[in-house]
Each structure stands twice: as structure tokens, then as C-alpha cells.
N, CA, C and O atoms as a Maestro MAE file, in Angstrom:
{
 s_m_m2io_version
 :::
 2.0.0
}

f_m_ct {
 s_m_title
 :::
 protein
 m_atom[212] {
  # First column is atom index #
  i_m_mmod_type
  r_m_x_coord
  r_m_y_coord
  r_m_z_coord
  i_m_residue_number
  s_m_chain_name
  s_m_pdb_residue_name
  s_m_pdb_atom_name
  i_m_atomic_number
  :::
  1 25 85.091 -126.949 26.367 1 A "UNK " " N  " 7
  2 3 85.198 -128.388 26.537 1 A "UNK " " CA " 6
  3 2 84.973 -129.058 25.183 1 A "UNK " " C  " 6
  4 15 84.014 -128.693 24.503 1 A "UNK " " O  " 8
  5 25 85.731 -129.939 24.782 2 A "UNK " " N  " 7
  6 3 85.726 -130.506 23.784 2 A "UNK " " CA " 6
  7 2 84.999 -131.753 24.106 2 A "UNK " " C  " 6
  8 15 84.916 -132.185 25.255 2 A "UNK " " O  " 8
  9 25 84.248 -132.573 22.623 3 A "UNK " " N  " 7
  10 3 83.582 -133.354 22.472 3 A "UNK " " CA " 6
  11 2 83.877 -134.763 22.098 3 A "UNK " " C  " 6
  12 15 83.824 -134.970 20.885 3 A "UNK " " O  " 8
  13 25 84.208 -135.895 22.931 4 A "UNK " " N  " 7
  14 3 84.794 -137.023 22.230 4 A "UNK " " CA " 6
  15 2 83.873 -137.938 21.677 4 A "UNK " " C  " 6
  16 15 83.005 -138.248 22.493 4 A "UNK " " O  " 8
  17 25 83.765 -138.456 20.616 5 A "UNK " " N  " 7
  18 3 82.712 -139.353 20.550 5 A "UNK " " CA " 6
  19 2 83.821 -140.609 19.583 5 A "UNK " " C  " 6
  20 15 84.834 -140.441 18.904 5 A "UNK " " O  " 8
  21 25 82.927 -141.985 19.992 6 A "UNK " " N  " 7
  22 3 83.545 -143.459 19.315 6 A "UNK " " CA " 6
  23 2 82.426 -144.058 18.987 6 A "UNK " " C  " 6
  24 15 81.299 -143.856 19.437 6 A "UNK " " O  " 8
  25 25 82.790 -144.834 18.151 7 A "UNK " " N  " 7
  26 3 81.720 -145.971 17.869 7 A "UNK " " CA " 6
  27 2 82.172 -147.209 16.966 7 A "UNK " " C  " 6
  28 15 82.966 -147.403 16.046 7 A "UNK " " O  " 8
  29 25 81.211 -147.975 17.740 8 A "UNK " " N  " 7
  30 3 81.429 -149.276 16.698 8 A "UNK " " CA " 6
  31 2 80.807 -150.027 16.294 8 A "UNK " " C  " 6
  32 15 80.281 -150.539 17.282 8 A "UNK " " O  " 8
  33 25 80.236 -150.808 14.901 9 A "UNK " " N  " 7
  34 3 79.677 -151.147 14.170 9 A "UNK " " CA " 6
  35 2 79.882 -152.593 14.395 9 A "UNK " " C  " 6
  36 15 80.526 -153.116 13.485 9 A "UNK " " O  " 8
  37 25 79.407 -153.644 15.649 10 A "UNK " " N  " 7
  38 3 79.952 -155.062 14.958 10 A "UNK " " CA " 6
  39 2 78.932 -155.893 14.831 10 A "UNK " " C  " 6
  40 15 77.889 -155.806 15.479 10 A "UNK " " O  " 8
  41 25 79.189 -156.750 13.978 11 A "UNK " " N  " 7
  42 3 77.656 -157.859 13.100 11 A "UNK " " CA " 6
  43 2 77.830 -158.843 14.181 11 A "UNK " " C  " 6
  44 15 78.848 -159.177 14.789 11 A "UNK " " O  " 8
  45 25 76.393 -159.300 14.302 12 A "UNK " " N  " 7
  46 3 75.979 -159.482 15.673 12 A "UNK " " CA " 6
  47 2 74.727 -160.779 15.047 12 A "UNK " " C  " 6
  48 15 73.550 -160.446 14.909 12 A "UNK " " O  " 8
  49 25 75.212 -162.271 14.712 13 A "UNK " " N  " 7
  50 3 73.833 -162.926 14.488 13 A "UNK " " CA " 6
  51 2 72.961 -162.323 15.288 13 A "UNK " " C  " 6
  52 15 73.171 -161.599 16.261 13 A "UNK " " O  " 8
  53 25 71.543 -162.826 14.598 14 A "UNK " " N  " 7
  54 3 70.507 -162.547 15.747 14 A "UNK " " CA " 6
  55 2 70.288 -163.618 16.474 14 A "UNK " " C  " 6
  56 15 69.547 -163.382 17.428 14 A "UNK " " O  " 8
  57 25 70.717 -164.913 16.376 15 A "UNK " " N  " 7
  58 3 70.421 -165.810 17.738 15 A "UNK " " CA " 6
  59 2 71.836 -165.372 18.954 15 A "UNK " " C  " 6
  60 15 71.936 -165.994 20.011 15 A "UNK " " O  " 8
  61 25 72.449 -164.670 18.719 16 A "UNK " " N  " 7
  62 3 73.193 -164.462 19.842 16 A "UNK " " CA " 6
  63 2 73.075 -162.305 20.207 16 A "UNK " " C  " 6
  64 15 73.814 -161.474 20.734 16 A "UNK " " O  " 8
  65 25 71.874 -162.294 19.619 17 A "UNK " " N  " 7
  66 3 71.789 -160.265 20.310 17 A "UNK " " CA " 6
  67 2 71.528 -160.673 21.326 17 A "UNK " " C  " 6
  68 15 72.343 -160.230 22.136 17 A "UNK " " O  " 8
  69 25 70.703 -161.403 21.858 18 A "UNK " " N  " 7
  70 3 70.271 -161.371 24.000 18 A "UNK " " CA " 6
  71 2 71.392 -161.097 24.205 18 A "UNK " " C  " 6
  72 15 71.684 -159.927 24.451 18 A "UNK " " O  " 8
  73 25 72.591 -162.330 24.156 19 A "UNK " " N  " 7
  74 3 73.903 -162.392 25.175 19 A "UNK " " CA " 6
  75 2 74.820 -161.068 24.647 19 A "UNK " " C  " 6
  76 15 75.620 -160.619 25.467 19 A "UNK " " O  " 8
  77 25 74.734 -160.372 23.213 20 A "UNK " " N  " 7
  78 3 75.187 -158.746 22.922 20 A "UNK " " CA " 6
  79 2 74.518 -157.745 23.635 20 A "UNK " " C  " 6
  80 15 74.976 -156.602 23.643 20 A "UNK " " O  " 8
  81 25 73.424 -158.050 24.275 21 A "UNK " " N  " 7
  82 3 72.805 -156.432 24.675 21 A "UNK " " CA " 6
  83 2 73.370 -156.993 26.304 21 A "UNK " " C  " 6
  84 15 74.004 -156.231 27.035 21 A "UNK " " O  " 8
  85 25 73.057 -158.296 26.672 22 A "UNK " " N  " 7
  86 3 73.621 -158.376 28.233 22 A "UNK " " CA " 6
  87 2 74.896 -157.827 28.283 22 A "UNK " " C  " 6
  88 15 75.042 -156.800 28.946 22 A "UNK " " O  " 8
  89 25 76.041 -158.416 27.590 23 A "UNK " " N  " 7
  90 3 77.727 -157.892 27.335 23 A "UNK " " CA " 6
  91 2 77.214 -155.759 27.204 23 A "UNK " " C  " 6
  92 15 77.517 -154.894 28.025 23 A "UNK " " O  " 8
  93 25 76.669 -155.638 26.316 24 A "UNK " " N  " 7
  94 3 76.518 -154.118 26.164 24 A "UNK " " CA " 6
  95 2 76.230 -153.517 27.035 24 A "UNK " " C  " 6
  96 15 76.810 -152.430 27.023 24 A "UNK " " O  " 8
  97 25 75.342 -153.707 28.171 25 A "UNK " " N  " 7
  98 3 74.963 -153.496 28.892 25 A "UNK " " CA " 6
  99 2 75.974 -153.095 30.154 25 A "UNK " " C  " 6
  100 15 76.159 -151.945 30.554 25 A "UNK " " O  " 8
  101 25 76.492 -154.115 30.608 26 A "UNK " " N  " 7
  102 3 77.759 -154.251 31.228 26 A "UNK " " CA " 6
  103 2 78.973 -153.304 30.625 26 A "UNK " " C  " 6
  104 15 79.234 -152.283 31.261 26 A "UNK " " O  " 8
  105 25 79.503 -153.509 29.783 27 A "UNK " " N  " 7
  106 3 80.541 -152.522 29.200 27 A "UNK " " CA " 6
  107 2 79.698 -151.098 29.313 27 A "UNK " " C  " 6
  108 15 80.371 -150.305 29.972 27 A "UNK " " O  " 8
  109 25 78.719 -150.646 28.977 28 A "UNK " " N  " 7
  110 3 78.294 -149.304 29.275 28 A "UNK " " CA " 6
  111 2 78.719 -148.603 30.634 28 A "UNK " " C  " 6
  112 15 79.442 -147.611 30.726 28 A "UNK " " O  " 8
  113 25 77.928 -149.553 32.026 29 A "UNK " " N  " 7
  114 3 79.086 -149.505 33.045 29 A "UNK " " CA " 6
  115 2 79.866 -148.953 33.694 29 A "UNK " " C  " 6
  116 15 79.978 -148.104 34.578 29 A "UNK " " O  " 8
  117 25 80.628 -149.879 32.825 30 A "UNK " " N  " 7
  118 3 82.017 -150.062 32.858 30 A "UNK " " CA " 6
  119 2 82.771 -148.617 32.064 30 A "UNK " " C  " 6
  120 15 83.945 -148.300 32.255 30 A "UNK " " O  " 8
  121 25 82.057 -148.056 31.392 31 A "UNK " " N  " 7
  122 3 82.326 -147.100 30.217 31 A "UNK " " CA " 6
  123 2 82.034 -145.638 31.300 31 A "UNK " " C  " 6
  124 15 82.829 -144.702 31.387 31 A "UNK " " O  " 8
  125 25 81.167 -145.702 31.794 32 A "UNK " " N  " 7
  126 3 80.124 -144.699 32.866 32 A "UNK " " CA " 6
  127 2 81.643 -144.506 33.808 32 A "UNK " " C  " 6
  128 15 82.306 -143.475 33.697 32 A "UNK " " O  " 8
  129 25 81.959 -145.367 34.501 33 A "UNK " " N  " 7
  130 3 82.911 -145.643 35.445 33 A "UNK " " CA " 6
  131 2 83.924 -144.925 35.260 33 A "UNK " " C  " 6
  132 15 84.289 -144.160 36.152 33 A "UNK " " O  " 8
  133 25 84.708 -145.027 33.868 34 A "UNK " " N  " 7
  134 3 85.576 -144.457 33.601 34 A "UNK " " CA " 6
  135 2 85.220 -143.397 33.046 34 A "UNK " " C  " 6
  136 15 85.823 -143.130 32.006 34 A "UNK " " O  " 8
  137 25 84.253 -142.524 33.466 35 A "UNK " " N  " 7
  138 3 84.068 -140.987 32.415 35 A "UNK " " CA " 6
  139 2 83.012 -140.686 31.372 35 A "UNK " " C  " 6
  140 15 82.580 -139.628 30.915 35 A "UNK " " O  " 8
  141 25 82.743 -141.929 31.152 36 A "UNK " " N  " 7
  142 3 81.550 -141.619 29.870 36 A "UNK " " CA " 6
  143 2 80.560 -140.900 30.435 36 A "UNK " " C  " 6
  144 15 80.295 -140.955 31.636 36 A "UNK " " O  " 8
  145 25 79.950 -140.175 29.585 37 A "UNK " " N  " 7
  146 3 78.466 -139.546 30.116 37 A "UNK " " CA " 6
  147 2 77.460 -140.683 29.753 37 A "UNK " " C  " 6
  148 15 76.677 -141.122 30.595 37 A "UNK " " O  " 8
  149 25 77.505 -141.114 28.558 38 A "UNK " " N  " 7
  150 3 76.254 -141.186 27.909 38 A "UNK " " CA " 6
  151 2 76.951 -142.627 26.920 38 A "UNK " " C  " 6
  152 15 77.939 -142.432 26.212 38 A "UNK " " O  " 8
  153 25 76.421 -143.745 26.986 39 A "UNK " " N  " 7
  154 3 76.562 -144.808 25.940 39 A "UNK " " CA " 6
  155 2 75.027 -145.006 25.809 39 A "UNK " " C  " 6
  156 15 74.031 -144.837 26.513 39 A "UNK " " O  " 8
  157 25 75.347 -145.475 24.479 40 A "UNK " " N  " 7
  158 3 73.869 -145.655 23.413 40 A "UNK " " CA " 6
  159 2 74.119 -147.004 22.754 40 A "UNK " " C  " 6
  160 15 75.127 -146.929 22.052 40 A "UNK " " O  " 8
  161 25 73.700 -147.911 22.737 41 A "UNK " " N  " 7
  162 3 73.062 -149.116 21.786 41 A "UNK " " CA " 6
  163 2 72.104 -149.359 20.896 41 A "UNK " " C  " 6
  164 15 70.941 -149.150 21.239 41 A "UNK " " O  " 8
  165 25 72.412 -149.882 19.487 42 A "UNK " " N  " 7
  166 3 71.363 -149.617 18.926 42 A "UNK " " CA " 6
  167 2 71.804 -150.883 17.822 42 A "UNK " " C  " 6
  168 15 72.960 -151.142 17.489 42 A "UNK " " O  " 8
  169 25 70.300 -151.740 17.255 43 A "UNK " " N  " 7
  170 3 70.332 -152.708 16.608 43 A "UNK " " CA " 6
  171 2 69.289 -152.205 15.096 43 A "UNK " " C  " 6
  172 15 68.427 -151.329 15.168 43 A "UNK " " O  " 8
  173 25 69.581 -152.890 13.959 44 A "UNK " " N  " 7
  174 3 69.475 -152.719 12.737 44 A "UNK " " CA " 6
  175 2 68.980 -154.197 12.253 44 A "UNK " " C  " 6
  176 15 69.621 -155.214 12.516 44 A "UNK " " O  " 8
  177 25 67.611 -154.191 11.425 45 A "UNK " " N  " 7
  178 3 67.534 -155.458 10.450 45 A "UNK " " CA " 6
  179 2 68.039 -155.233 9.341 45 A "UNK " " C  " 6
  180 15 68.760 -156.157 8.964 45 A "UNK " " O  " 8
  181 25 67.921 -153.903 8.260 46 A "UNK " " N  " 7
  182 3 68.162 -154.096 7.284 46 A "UNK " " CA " 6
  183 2 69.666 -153.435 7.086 46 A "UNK " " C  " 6
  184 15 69.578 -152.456 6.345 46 A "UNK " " O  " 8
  185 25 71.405 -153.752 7.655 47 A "UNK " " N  " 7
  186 3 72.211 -153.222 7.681 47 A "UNK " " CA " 6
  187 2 72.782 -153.510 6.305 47 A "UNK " " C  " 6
  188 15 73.998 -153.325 6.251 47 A "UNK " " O  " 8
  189 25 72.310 -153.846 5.377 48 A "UNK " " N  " 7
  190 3 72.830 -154.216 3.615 48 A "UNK " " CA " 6
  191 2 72.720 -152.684 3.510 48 A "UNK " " C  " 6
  192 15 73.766 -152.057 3.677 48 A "UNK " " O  " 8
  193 25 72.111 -152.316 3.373 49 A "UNK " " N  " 7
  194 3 71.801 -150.543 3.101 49 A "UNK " " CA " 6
  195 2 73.361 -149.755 3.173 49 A "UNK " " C  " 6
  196 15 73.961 -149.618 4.239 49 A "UNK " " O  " 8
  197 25 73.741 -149.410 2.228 50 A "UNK " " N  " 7
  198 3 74.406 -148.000 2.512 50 A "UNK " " CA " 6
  199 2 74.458 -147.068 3.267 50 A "UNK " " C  " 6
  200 15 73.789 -146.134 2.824 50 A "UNK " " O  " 8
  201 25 74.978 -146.826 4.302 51 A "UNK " " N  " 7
  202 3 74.128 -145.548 5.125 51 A "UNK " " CA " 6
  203 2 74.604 -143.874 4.591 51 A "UNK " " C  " 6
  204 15 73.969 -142.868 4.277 51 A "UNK " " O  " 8
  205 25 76.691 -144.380 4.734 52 A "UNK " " N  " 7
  206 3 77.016 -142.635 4.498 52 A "UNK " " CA " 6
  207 2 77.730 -143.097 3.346 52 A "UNK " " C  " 6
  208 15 78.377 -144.105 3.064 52 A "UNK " " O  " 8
  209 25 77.434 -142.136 2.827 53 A "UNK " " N  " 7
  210 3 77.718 -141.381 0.994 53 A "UNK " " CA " 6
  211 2 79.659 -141.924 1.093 53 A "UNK " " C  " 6
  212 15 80.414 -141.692 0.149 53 A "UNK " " O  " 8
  :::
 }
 m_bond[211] {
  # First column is bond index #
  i_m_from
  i_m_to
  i_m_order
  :::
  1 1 2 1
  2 2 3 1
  3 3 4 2
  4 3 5 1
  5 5 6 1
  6 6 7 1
  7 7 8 2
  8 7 9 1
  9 9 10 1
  10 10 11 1
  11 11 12 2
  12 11 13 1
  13 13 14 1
  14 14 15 1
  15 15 16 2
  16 15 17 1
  17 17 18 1
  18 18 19 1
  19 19 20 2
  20 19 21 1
  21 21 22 1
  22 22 23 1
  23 23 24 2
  24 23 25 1
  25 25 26 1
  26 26 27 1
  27 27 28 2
  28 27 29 1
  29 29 30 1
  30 30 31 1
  31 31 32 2
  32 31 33 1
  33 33 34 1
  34 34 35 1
  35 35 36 2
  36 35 37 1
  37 37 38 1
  38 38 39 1
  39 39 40 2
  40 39 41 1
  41 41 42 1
  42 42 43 1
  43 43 44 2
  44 43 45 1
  45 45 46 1
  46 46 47 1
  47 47 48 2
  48 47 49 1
  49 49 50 1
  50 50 51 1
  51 51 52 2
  52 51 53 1
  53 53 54 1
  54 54 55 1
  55 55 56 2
  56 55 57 1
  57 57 58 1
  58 58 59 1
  59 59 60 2
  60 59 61 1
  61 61 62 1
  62 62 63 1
  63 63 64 2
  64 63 65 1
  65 65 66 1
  66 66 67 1
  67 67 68 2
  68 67 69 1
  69 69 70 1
  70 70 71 1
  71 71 72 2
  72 71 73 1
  73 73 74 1
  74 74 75 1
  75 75 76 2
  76 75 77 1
  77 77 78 1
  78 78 79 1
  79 79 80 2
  80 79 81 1
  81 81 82 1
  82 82 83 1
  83 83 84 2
  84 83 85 1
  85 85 86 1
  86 86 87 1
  87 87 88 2
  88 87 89 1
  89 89 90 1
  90 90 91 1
  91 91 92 2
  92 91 93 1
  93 93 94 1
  94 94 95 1
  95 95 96 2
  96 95 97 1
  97 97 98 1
  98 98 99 1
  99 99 100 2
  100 99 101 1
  101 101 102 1
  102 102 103 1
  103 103 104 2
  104 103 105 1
  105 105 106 1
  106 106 107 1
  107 107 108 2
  108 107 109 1
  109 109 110 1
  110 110 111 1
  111 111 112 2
  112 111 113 1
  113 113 114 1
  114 114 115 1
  115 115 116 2
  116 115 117 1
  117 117 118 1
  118 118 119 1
  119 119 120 2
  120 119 121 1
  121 121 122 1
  122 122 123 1
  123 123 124 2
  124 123 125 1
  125 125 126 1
  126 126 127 1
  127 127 128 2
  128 127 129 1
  129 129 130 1
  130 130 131 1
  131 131 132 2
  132 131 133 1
  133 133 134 1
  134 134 135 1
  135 135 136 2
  136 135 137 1
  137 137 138 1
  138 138 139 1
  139 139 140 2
  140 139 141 1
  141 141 142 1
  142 142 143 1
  143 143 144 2
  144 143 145 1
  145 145 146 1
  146 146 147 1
  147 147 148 2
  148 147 149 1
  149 149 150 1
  150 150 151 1
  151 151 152 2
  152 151 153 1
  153 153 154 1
  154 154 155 1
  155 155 156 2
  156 155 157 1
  157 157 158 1
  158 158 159 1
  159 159 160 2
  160 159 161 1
  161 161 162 1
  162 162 163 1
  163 163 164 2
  164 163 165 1
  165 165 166 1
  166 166 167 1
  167 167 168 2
  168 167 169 1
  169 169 170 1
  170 170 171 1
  171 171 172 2
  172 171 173 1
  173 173 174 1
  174 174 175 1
  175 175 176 2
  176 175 177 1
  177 177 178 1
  178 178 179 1
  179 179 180 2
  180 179 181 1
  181 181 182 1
  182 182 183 1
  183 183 184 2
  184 183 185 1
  185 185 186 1
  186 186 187 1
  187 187 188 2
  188 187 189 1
  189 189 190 1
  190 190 191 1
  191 191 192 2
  192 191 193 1
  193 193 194 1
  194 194 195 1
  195 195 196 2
  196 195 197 1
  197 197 198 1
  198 198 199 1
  199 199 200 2
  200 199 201 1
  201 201 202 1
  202 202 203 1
  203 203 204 2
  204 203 205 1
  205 205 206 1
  206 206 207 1
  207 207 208 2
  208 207 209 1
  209 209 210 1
  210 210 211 1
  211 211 212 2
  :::
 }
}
């Protein structure tokens, strides 16, 4: 069995993350529904950083 993985990176003020993790939340779901095993969310303060080389 092969392994699919996606992701996406989008800038997200912080006076509007509540109404991003509610939407995230929902699309996970929605994601489950159609097949996903496993969705993950995850938030960052310092995203200026470089991450990959």
C-alpha cells in the first residue's frame, strides 16, 4: 500500500485563527469522509524562519 500525503501552508492573521481552526476542523471531516485516515493542524508564531534547506 502506498502512502499519500498533502499539505498546505496558508498565512492565517491571528485575529481570524478561531474562525481557521473552526473551517479546519470541518474540512478534516469532510477529508475523513472521503478516505483520509488522519488530518493534522498545526499553527506557528515565528513562520519568518526558514524551515527546509
Amino acid at each position: 500500500m502506498s502512502n499519500y500525503h498533502e499539505g498546505f501552508v496558508p498565512t492565517i492573521a491571528r485575529k481570524n485563527l478561531a474562525a481557521y481552526r473552526r473551517l479546519a476542523r470541518r474540512t478534516g471531516l469532510v477529508w475523513r469522509d472521503h478516505g483520509a485516515l488522519v488530518y493534522v493542524g498545526c499553527a506557528g508564531d515565528d513562520m519568518n524562519a526558514r524551515v527546509c534547506p
